[in-house]
Backbone of each chain as ProteinMPNN parsed JSONL, in Angstrom:
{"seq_chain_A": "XXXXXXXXXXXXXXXXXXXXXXXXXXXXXXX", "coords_chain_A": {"N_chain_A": [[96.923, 150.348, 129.235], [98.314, 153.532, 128.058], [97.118, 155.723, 125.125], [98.546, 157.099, 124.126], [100.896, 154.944, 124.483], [100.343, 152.976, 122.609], [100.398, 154.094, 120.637], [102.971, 154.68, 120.196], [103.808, 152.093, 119.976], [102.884, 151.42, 117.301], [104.254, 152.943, 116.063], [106.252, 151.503, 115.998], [105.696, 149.569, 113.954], [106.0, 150.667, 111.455], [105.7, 150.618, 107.905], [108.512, 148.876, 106.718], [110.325, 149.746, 104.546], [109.927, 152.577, 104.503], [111.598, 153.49, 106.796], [114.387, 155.303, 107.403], [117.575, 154.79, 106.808], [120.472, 154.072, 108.898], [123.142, 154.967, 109.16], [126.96, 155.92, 109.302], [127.467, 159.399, 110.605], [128.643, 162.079, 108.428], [132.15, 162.857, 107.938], [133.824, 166.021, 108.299], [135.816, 166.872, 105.372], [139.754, 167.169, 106.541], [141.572, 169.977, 105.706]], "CA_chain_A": [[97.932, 151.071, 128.46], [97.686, 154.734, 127.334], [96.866, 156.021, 123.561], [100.655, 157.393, 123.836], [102.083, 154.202, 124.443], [99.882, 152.404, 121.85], [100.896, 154.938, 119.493], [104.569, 154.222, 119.958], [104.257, 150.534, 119.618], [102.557, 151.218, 116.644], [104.64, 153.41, 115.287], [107.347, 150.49, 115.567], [105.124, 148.462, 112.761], [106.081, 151.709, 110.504], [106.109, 150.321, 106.714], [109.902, 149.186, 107.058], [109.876, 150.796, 103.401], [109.859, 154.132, 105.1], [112.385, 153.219, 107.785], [115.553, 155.695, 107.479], [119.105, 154.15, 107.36], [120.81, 155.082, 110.043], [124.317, 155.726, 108.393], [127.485, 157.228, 109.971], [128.054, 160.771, 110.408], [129.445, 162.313, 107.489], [133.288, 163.556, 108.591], [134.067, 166.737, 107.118], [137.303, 166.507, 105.373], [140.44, 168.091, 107.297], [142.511, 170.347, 104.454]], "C_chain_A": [[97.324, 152.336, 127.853], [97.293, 154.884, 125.815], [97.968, 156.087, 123.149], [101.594, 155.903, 123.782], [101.426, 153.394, 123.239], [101.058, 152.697, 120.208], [102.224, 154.716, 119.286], [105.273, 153.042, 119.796], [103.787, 150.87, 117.995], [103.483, 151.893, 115.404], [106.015, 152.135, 114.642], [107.044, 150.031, 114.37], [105.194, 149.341, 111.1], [106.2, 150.594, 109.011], [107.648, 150.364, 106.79], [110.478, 149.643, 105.718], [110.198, 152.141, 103.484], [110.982, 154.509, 106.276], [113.573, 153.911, 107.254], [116.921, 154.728, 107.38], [119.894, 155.242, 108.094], [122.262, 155.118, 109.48], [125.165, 156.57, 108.862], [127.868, 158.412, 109.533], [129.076, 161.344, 109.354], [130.834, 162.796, 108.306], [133.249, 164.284, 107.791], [135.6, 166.436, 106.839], [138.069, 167.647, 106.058], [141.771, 168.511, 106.014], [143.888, 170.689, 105.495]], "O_chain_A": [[96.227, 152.382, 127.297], [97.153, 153.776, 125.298], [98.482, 155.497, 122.199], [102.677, 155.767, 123.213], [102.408, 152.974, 122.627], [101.802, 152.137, 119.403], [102.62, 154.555, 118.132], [106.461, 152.782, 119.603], [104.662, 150.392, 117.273], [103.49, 151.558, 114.22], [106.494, 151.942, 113.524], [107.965, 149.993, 113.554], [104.727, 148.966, 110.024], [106.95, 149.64, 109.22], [108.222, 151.448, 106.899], [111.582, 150.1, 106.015], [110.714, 152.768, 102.558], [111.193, 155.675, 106.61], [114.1, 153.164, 106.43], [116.982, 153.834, 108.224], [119.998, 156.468, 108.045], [122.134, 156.338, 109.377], [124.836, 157.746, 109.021], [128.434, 158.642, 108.464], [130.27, 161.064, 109.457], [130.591, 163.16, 109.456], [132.861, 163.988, 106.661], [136.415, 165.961, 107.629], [137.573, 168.758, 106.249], [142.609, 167.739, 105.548], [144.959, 171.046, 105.005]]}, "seq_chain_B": "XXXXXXXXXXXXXXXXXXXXXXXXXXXXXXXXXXXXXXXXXXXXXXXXXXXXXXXXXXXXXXXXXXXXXXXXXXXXXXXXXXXXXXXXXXXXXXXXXXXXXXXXXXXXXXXXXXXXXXXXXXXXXXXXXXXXXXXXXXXXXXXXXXXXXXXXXXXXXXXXXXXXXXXXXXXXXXXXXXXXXXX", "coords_chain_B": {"N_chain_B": [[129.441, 140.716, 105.613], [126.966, 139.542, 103.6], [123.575, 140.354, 103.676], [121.888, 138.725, 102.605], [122.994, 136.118, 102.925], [123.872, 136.147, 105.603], [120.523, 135.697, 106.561], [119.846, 133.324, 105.086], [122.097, 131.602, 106.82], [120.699, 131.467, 109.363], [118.645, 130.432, 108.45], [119.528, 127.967, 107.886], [120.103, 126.992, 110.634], [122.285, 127.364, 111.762], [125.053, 128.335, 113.562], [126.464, 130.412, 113.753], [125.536, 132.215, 112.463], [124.172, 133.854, 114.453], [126.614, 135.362, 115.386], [127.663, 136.777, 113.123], [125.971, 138.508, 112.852], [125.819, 139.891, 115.288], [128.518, 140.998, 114.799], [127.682, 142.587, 112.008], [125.649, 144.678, 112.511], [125.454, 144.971, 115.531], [126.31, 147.325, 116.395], [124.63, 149.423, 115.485], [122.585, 148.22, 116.324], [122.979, 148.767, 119.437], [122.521, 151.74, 119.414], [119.984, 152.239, 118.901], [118.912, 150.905, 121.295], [120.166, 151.99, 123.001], [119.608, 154.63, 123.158], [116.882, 154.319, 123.83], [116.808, 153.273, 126.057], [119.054, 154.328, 127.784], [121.434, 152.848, 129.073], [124.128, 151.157, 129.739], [124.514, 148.664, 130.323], [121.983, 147.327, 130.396], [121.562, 147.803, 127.803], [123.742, 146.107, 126.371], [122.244, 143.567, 126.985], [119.449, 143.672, 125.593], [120.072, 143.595, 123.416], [121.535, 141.6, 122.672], [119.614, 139.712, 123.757], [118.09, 140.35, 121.165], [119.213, 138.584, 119.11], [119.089, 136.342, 119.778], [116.269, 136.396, 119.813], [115.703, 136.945, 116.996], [116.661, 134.57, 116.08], [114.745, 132.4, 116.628], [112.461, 133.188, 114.993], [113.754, 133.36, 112.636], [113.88, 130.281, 110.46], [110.307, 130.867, 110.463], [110.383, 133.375, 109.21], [111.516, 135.499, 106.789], [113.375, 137.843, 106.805], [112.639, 141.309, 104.638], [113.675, 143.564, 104.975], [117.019, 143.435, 106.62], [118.309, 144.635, 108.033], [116.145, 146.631, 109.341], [114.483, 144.921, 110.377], [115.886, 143.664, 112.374], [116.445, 145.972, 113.548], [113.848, 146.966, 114.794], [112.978, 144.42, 116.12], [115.074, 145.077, 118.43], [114.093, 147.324, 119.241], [111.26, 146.829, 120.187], [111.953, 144.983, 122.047], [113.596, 146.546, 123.702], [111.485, 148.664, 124.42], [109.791, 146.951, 126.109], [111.164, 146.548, 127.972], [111.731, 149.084, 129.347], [109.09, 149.866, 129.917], [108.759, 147.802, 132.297], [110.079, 149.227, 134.072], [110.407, 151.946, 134.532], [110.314, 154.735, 135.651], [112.054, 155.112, 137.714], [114.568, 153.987, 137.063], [115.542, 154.619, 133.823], [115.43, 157.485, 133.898], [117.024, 158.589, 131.974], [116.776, 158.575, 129.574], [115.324, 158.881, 125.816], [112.915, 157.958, 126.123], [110.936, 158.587, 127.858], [110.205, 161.282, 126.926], [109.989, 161.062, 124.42], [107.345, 160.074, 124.49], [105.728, 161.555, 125.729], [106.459, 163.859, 123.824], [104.687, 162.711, 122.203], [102.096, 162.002, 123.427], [100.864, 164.389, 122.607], [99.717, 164.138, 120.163], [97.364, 162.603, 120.347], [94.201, 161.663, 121.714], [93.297, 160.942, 124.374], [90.622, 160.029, 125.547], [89.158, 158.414, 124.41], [90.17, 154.494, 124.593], [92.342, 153.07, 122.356], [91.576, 150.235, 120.237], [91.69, 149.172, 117.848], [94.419, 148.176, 116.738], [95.933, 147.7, 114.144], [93.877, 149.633, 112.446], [94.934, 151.913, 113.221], [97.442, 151.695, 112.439], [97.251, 151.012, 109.758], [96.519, 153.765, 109.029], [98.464, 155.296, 109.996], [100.97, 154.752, 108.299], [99.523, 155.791, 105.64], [99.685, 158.153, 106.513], [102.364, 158.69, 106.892], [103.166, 157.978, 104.436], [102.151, 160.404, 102.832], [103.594, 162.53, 104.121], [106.112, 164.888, 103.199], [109.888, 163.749, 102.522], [111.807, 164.513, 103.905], [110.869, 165.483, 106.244], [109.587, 163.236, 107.159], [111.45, 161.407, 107.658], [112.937, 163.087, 109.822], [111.235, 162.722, 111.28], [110.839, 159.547, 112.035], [113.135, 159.06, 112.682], [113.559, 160.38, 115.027], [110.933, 159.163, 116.735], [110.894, 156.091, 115.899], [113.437, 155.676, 116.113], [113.756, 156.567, 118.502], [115.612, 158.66, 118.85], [117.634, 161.004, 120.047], [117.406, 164.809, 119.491], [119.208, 166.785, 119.497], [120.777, 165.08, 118.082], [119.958, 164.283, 115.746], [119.787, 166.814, 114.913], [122.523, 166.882, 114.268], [123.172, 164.861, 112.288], [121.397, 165.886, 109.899], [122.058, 168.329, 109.472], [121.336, 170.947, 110.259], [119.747, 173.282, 112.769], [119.466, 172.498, 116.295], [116.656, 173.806, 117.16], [115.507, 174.179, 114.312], [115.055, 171.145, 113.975], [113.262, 170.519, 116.406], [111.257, 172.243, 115.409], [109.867, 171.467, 113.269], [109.495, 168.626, 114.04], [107.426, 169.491, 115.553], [105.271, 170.467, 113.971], [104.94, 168.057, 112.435], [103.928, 166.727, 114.366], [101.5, 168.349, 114.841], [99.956, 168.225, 112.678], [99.525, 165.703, 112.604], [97.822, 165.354, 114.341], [95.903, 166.271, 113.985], [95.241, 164.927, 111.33], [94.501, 162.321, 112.747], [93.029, 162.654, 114.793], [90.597, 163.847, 112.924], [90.054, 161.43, 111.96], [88.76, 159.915, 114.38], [90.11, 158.97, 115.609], [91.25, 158.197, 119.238], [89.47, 160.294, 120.078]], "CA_chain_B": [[129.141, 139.476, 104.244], [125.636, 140.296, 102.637], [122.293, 140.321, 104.055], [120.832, 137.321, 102.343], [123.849, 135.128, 103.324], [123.079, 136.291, 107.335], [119.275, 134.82, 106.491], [120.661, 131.943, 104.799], [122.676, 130.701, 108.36], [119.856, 131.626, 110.374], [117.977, 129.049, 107.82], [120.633, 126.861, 108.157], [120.334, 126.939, 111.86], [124.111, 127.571, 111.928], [124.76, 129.312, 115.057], [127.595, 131.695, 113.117], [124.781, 133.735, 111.895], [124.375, 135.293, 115.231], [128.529, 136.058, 115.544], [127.607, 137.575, 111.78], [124.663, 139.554, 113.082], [126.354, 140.71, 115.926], [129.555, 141.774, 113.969], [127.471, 143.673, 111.282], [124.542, 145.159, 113.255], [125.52, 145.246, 116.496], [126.384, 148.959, 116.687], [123.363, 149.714, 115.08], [120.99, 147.634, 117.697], [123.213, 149.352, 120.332], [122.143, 152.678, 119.247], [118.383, 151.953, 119.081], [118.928, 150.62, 122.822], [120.711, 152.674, 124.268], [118.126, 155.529, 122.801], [115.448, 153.658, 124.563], [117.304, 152.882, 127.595], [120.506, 155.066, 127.805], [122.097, 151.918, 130.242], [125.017, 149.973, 128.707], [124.016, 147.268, 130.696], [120.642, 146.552, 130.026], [121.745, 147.515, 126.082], [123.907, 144.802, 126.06], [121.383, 142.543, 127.29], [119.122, 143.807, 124.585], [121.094, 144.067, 121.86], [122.188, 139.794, 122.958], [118.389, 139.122, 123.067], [117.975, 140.856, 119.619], [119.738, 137.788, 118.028], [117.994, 134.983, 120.423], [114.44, 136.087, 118.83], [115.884, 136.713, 115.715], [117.172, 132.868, 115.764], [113.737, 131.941, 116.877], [112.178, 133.704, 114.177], [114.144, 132.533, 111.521], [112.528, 130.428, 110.162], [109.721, 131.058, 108.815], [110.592, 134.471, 108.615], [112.49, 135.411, 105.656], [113.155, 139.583, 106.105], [113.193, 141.89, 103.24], [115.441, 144.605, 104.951], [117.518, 142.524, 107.67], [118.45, 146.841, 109.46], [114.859, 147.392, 109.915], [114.2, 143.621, 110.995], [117.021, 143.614, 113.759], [115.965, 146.968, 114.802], [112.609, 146.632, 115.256], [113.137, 143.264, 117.29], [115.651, 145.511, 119.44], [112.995, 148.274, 119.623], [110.43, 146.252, 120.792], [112.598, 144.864, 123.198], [114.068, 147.789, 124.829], [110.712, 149.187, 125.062], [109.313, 145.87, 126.875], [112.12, 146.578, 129.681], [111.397, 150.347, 129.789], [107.69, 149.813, 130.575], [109.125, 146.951, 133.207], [110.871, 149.353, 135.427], [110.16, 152.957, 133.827], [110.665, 155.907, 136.146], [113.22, 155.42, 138.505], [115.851, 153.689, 136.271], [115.611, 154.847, 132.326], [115.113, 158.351, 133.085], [118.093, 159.698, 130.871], [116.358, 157.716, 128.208], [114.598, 159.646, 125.297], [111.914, 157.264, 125.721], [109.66, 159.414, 128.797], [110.303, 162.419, 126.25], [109.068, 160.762, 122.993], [105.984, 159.685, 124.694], [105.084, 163.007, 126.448], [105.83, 164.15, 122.578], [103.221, 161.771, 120.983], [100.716, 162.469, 123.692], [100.296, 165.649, 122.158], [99.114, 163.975, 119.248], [96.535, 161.637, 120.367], [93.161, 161.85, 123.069], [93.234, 159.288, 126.224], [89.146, 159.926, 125.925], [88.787, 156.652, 124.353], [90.797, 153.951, 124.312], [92.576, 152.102, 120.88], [91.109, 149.192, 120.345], [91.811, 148.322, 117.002], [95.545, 148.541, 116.183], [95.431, 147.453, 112.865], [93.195, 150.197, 112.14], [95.428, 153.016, 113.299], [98.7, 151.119, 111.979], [97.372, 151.898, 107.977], [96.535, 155.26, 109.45], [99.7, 155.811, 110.325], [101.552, 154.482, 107.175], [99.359, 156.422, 104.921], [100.178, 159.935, 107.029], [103.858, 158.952, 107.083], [103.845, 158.136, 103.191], [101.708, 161.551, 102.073], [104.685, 163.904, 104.178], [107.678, 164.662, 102.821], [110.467, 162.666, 102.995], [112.86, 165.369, 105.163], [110.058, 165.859, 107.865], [108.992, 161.648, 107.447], [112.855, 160.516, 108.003], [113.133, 163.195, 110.982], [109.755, 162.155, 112.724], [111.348, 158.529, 112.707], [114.653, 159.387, 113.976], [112.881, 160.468, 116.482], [109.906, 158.006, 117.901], [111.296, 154.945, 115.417], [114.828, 155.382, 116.691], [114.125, 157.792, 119.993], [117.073, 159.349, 118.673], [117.774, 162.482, 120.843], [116.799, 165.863, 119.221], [120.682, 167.443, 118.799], [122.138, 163.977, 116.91], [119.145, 164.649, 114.525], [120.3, 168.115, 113.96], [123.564, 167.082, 113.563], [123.019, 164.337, 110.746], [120.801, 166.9, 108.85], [122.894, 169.753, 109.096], [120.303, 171.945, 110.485], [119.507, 173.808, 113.919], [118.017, 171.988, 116.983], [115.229, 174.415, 116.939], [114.835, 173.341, 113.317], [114.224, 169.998, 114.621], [111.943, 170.68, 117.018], [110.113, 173.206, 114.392], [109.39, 170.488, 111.607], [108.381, 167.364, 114.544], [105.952, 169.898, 115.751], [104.534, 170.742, 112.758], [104.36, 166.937, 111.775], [102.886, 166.838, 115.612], [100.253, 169.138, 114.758], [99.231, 167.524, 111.617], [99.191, 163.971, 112.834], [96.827, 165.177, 115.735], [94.705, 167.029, 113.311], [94.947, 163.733, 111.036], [93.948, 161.401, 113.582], [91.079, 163.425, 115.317], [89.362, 163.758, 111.954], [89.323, 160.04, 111.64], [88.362, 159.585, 115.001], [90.778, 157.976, 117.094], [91.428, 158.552, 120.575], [88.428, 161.328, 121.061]], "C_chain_B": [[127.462, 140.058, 104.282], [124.676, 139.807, 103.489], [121.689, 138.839, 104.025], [121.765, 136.154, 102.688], [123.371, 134.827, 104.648], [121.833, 135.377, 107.045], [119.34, 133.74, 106.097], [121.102, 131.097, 106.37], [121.727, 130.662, 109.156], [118.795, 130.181, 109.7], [118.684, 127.519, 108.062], [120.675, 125.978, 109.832], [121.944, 126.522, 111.855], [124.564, 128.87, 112.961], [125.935, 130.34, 114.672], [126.271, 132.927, 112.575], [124.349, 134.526, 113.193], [125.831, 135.958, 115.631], [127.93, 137.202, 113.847], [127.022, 138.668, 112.102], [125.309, 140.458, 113.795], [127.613, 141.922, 115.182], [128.993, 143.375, 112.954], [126.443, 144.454, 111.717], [124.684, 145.38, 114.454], [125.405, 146.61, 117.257], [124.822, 149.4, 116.647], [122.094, 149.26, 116.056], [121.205, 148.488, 118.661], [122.662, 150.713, 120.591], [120.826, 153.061, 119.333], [118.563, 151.649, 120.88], [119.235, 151.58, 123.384], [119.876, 154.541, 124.304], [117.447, 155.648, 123.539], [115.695, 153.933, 125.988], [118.285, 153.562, 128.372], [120.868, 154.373, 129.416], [122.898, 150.888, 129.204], [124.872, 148.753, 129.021], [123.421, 146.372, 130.231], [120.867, 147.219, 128.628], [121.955, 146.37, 125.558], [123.228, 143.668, 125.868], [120.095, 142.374, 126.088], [119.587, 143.319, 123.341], [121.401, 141.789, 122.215], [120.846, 139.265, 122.56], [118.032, 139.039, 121.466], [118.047, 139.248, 119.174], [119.236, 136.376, 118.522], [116.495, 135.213, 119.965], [114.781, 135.937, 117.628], [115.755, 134.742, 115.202], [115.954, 131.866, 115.939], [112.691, 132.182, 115.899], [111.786, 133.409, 112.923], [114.643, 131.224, 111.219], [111.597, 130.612, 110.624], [110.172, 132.404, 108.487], [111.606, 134.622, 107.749], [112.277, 137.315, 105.283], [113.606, 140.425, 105.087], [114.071, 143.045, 103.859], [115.93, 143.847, 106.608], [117.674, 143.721, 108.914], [117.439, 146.527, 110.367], [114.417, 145.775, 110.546], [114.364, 143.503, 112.664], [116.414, 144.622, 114.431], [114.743, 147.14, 115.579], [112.395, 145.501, 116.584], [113.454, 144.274, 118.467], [114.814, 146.708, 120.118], [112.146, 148.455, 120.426], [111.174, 145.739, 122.38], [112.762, 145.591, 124.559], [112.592, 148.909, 125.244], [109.954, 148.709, 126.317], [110.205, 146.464, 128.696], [111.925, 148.043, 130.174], [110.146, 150.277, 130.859], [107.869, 149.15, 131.721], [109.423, 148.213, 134.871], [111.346, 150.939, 134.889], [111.131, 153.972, 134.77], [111.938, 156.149, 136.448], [114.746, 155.018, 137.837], [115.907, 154.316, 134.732], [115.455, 156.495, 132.335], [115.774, 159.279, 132.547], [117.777, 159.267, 129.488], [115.808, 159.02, 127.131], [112.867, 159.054, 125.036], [110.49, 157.996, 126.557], [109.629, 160.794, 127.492], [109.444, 162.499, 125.049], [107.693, 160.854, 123.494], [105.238, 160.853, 125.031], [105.021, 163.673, 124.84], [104.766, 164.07, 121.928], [102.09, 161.741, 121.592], [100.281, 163.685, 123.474], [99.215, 165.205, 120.828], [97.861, 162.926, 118.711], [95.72, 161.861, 121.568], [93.528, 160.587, 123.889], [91.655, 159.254, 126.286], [88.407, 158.58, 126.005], [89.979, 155.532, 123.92], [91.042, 152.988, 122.727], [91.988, 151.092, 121.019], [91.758, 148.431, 119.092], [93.29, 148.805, 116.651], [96.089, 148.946, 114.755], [94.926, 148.865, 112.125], [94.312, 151.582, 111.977], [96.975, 152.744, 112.824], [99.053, 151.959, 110.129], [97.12, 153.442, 108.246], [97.728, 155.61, 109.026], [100.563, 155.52, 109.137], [101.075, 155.715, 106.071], [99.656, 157.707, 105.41], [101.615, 159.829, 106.816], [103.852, 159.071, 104.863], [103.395, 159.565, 102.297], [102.975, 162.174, 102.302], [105.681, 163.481, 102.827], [108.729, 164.14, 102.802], [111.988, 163.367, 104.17], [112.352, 164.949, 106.332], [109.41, 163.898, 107.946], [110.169, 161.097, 107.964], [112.935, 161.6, 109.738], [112.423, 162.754, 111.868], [110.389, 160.587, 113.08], [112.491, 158.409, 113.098], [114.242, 159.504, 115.064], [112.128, 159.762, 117.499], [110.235, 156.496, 116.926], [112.569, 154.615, 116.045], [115.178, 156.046, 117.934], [115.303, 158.185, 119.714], [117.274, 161.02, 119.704], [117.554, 163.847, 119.706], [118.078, 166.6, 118.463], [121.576, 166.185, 118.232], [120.927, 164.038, 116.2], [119.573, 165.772, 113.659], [121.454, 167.766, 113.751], [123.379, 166.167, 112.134], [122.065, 164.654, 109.873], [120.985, 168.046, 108.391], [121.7, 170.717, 109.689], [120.291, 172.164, 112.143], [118.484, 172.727, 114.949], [116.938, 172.501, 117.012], [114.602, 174.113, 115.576], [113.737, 172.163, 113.329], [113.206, 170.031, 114.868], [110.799, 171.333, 116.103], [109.262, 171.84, 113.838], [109.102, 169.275, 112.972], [107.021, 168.199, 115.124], [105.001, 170.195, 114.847], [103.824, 169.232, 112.491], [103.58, 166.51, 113.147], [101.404, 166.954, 115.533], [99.448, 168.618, 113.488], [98.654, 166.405, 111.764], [97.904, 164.347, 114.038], [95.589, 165.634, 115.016], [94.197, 165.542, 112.136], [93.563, 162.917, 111.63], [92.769, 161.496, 114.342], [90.111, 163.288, 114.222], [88.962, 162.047, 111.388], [89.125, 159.272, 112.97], [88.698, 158.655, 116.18], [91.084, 158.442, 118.282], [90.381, 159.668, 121.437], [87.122, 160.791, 120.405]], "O_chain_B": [[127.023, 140.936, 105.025], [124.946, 138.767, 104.089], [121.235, 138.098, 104.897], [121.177, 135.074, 102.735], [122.74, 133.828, 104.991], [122.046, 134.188, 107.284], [118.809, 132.91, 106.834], [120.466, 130.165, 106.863], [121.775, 129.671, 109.884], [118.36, 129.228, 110.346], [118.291, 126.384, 108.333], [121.084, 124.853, 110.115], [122.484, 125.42, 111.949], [124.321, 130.076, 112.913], [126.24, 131.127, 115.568], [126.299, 134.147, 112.418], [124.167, 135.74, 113.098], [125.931, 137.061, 116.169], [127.965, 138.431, 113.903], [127.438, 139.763, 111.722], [125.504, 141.601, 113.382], [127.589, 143.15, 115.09], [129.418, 144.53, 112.979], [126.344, 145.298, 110.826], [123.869, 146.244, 114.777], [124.756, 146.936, 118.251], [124.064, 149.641, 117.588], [121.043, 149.818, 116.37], [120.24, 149.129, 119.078], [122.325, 151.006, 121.738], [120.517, 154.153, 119.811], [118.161, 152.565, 121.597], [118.572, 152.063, 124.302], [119.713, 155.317, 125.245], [117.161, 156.716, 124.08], [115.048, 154.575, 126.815], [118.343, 153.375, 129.588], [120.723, 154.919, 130.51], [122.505, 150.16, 128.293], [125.037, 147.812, 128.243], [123.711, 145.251, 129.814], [119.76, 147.062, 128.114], [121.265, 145.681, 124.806], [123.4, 142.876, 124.942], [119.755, 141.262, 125.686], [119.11, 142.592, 122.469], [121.233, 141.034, 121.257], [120.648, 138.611, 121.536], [117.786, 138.056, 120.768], [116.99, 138.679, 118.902], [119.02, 135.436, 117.758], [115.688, 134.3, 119.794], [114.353, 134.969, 116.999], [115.102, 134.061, 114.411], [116.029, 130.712, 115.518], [111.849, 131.283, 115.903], [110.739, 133.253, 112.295], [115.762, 130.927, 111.635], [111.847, 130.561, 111.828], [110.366, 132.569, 107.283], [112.609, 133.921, 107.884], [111.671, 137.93, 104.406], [114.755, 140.369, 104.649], [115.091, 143.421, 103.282], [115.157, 143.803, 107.565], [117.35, 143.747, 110.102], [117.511, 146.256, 111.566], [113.8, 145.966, 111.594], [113.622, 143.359, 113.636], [115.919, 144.501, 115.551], [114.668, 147.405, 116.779], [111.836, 145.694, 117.664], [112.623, 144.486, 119.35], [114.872, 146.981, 121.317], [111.934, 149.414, 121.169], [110.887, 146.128, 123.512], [112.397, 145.453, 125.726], [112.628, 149.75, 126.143], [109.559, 149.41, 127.248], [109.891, 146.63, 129.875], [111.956, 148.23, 131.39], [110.123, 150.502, 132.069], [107.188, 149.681, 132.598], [109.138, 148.107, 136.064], [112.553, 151.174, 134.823], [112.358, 154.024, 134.687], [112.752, 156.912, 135.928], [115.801, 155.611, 138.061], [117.116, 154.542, 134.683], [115.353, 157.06, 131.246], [115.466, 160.47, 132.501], [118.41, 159.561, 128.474], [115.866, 160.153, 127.609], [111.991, 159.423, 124.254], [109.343, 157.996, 126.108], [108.458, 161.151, 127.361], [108.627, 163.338, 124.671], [106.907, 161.649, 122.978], [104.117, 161.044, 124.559], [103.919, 164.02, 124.416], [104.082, 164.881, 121.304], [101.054, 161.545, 120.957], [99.321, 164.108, 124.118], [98.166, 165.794, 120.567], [97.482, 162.56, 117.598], [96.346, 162.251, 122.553], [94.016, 159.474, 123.693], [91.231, 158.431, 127.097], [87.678, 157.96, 126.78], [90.659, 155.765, 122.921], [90.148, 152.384, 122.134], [91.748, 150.869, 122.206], [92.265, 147.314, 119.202], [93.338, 149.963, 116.235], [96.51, 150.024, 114.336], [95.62, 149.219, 111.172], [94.505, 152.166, 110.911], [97.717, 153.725, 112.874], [99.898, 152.654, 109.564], [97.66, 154.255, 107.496], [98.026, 156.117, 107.945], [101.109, 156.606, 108.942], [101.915, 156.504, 105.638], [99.934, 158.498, 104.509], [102.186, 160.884, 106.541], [104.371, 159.955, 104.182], [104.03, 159.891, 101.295], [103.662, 162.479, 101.327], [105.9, 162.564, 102.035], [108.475, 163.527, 103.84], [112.797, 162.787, 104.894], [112.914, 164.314, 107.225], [108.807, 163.528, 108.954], [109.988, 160.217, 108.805], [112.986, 160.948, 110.781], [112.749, 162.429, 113.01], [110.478, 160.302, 114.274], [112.809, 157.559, 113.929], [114.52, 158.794, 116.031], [112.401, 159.676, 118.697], [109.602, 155.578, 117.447], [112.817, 153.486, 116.467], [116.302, 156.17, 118.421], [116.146, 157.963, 120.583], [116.56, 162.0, 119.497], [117.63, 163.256, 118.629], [118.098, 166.933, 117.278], [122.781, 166.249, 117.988], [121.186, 162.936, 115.716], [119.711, 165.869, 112.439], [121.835, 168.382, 112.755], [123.437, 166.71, 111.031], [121.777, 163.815, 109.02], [120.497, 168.678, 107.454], [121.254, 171.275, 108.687], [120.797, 171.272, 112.825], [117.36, 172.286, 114.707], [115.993, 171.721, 116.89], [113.406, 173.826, 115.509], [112.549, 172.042, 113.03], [112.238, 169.764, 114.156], [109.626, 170.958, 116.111], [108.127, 171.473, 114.142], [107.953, 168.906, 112.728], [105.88, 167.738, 115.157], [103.815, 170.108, 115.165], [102.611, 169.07, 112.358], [102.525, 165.903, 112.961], [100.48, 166.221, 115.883], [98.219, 168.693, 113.494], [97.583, 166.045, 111.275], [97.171, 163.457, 114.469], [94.444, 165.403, 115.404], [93.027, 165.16, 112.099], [92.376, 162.843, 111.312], [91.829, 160.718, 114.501], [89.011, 162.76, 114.382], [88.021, 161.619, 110.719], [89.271, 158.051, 112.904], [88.14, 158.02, 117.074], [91.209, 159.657, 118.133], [90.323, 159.92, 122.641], [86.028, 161.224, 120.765]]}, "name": "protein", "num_of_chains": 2, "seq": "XXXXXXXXXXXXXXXXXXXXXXXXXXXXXXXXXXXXXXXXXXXXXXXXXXXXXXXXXXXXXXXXXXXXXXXXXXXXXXXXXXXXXXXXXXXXXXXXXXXXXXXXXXXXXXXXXXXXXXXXXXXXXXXXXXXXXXXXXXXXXXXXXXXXXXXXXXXXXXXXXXXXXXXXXXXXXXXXXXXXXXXXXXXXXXXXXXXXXXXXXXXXXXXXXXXXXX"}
C-alpha cells in the first residue's frame, strides 16, 4: 500500500471532535 | 428519535435500531458513498452494510457522536470496495482525485509503518489550522466531497476551494517532512 493511501485511511481516524456536520444546503428564501 | 435511544436498541439487540438508523442517517451514509464510489448500486450495498457492522459493533461500543460513527463505518467501507476493483469501475468517484491530492503531501521514499504515530500527527495539524480551512480539508478527503458542493455550502468560489486545500496541502507536506514521515 502507498503513503497516499495510508494517509487517507488515516485521515478516516480524524478526532471525530473535528469531524464537520454535514447539514443541508441553506435555501435562500424566495420574496 | 435521539441518538442515545438509536444506541440504546442496538444494546438492546432490537433489530428496529437498524430501520431507525437507516431512516435518520441513511442520506447521510449515502452521500459519503456515493462520494467514494459515485455507483447507486454499490452505495446501496454500502450504506446496508453500514448498519450490519454497526449491529456487530454495538456492543461494546457505545459512540459519542452516532454521524461521525455511521460515517466512518461507511467510509471505511466504500473505500474497502474502491481499492477491490479501482480503475475501471469508480472512476467518476472523487476518490482517484483525493488521493492524487494527498500524494502531494506525503514521500513514497519510505514506507509508514507506524500508523499510530502519524494518526496524532495528523490530529494535532488538523487542530492548530483554522477551523474554515480544517472543515474544508475534511469535506474534502473525510467526506471526498467534490470540490464545487464545497464551494457551494461555503458560499465561496471553486478556485477559493482549491486555493485554501492547497495551501493546507502545502503546509501538511511541509509539516510532515519536518517530522520525518514518508522521506
Amino acid at each position: 500500500m502507498k503513503n497516499k493511501d495510508i494517509l487517507l485511511d488515516v485521515i478516516g481516524d480524524t478526532d471525530e471532535k473535528l469531524i464537520p456536520e454535514l447539514t443541508a444546503k441553506k435555501k435562500k428564501a424566495v420574496s | 428519535m435521539e441518538d442515545l435511544h438509536i444506541i440504546e436498541l442496538y444494546w438492546q439487540r432490537n433489530e428496529s435500531a437498524i430501520k431507525e438508523s437507516r431512516t435518520k442517517y441513511g442520506g447521510y451514509c449515502s452521500t459519503i458513498a456515493n462520494n467514494i464510489l459515485h455507483s447507486a448500486e454499490d452505495t446501496e450495498e454500502c450504506v446496508n452494510d453500514t448498519w450490519l457492522r454497526a449491529w456487530n459493533t454495538m456492543p461494546p461500543e457505545k459512540p459519542g457522536r452516532l454521524t461521525v460513527f455511521f460515517g466512518k463505518i461507511t467510509r471505511n467501507l466504500a473505500i474497502d470496495r474502491y481499492r477491490k476493483d479501482r480503475s475501471q469501475k469508480y472512476g467518476g468517484g472523487q476518490t482517484a482525485l483525493c488521493l492524487d491530492e494527498l500524494g502531494e503531501c506525503i514521500g513514497e521514499d519510505y514506507p509508514i509503518e507506524d500508523r499510530l504515530a502519524l494518526k496524532e500527527l495528523l490530529n494535532s495539524f488538523l487542530y492548530d489550522l483554522p477551523d474554515k480551512n480544517r472543515n474544508i480539508f475534511l469535506l474534502r478527503y473525510w467526506y471526498m466531497m467534490p470540490v464545487a458542493e464545497i464551494a457551494k455550502r461555503n458560499d465561496i468560489s471553486e478556485g477559493a476551494v482549491k486555493m485554501i486545500l492547497q495551501r493546507v496541502r502545502d503546509k501538511l507536506k511541509n509539516y510532515l517532512e519536518k517530522e520525518g514521515v514518508g522521506v
